[in-house]
N, C-alpha and C positions, 0 to 999 in steps of 0.2 A: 159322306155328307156331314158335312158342319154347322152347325146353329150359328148365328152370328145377330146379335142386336146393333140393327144401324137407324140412328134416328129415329130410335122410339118404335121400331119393327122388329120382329124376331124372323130373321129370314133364310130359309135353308138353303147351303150353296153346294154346288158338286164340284169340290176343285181340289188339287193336290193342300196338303198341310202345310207344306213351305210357300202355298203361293202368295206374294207378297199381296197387302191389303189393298193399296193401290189399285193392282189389276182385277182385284175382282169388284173393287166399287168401280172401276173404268167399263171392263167387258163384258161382266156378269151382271151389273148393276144398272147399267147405265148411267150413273152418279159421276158427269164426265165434270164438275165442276171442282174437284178435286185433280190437280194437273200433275204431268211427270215434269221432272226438270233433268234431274240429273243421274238418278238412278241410284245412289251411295248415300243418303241421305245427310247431305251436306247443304241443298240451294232453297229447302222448305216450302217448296211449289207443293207437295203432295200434304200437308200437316193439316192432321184432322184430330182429336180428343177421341182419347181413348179412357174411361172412368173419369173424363174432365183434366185431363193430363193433353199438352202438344205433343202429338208425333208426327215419326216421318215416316206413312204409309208406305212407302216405296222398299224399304228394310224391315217391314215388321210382320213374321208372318201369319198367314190367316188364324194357322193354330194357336199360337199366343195369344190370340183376344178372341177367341171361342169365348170363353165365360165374361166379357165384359162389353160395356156401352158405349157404341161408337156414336161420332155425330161427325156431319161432312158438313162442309159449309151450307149445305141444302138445307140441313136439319139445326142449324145454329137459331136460337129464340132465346128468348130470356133478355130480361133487362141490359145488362151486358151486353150482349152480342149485340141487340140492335141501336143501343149507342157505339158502337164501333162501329156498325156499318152507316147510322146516321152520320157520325164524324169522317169517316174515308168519302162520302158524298160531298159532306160541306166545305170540307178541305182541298177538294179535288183531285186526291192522293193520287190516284192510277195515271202514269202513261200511257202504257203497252195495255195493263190490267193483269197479263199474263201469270204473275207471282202474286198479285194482291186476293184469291181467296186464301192459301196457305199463311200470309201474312195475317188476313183478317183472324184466323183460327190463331195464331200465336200468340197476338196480341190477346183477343178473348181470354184464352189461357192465363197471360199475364194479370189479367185485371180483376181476374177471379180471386187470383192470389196472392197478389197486392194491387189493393184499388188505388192508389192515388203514388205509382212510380216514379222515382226519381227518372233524369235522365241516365245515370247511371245503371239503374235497374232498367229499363229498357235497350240502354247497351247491352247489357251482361243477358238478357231474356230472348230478346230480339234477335236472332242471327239468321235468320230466312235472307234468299240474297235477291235485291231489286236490281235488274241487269242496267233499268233505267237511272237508278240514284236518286229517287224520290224519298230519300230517307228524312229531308228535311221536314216534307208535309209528312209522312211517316209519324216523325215524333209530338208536330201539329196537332195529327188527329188523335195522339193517344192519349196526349191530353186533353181534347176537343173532351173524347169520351169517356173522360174521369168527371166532368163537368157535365153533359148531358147525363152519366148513369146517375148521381147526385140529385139532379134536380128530377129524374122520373118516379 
């Protein structure tokens, strides 16, 4: 049995130690708004904060964030987070949607850690992969919410 804080919960889980994070916020959790993509942690469908850090749950296993604070997109609040997801509304970022929780979690991440990104630092930050190529509105709305987190 492992402790694991997800979202502000302290929750005991009965799973192997290698089992990646992913599958116990998917089958154990029911937390299915946290998606697989790829399984190697390369396409950022699964990125959730870990002590406020992007990962890629799908590679990270449960025993490694035993002692630390997870947040899934469920659990995303804070000034930040809900200008990013007010700006992914207003811009109408999602196609499919399929990849835009992991995305929303990266970008949060970014904006934590620098508020107001260059395009260039959103290149270099940003590497989650939109199958659709909405990377335009993508950069739209992460700017959108460097200007809505400012003014709240």
């Amino acid at each position: 049995m492992l402790t694991l804080n997800i979202n502000g919960k302290e929750i005991q889980i009965d799973a192997e130690e290698d089992t990646p994070l992913l599958w116990v916020l998917r089958d154990n959790l029911d937390l299915t708004g946290t998606k697989f993509g790829c399984g190697i942690a390369a396409c950022g469908a699964c990125t959730v904060h870990v002590d406020g850090t992007a990962m890629r749950s799908c590679s990270v296993p449960i025993s490694m964030v035993a002692e630390s604070k997870i947040t899934t997109i469920e659990g995303l609040t804070g000034t930040v987070g809900n200008a990013v997801q007010r700006a992914w509304i207003e811009e109408q970022v999602p196609q499919c949607g399929y990849c835009q929780p992991g995305m929303i979690m990266a970008v949060s991440a970014l904006l934590k850690e620098t508020p107001s990104p260059t395009d260039e630092d959103i290149d270099d930050a940003i590497t989650n992969i939109c199958r659709c190529g909405t990377y335009p509105r993508i950069r739209k709305a992460i700017h959108r919410a460097v200007k809505l987190e400012t003014e709240a």
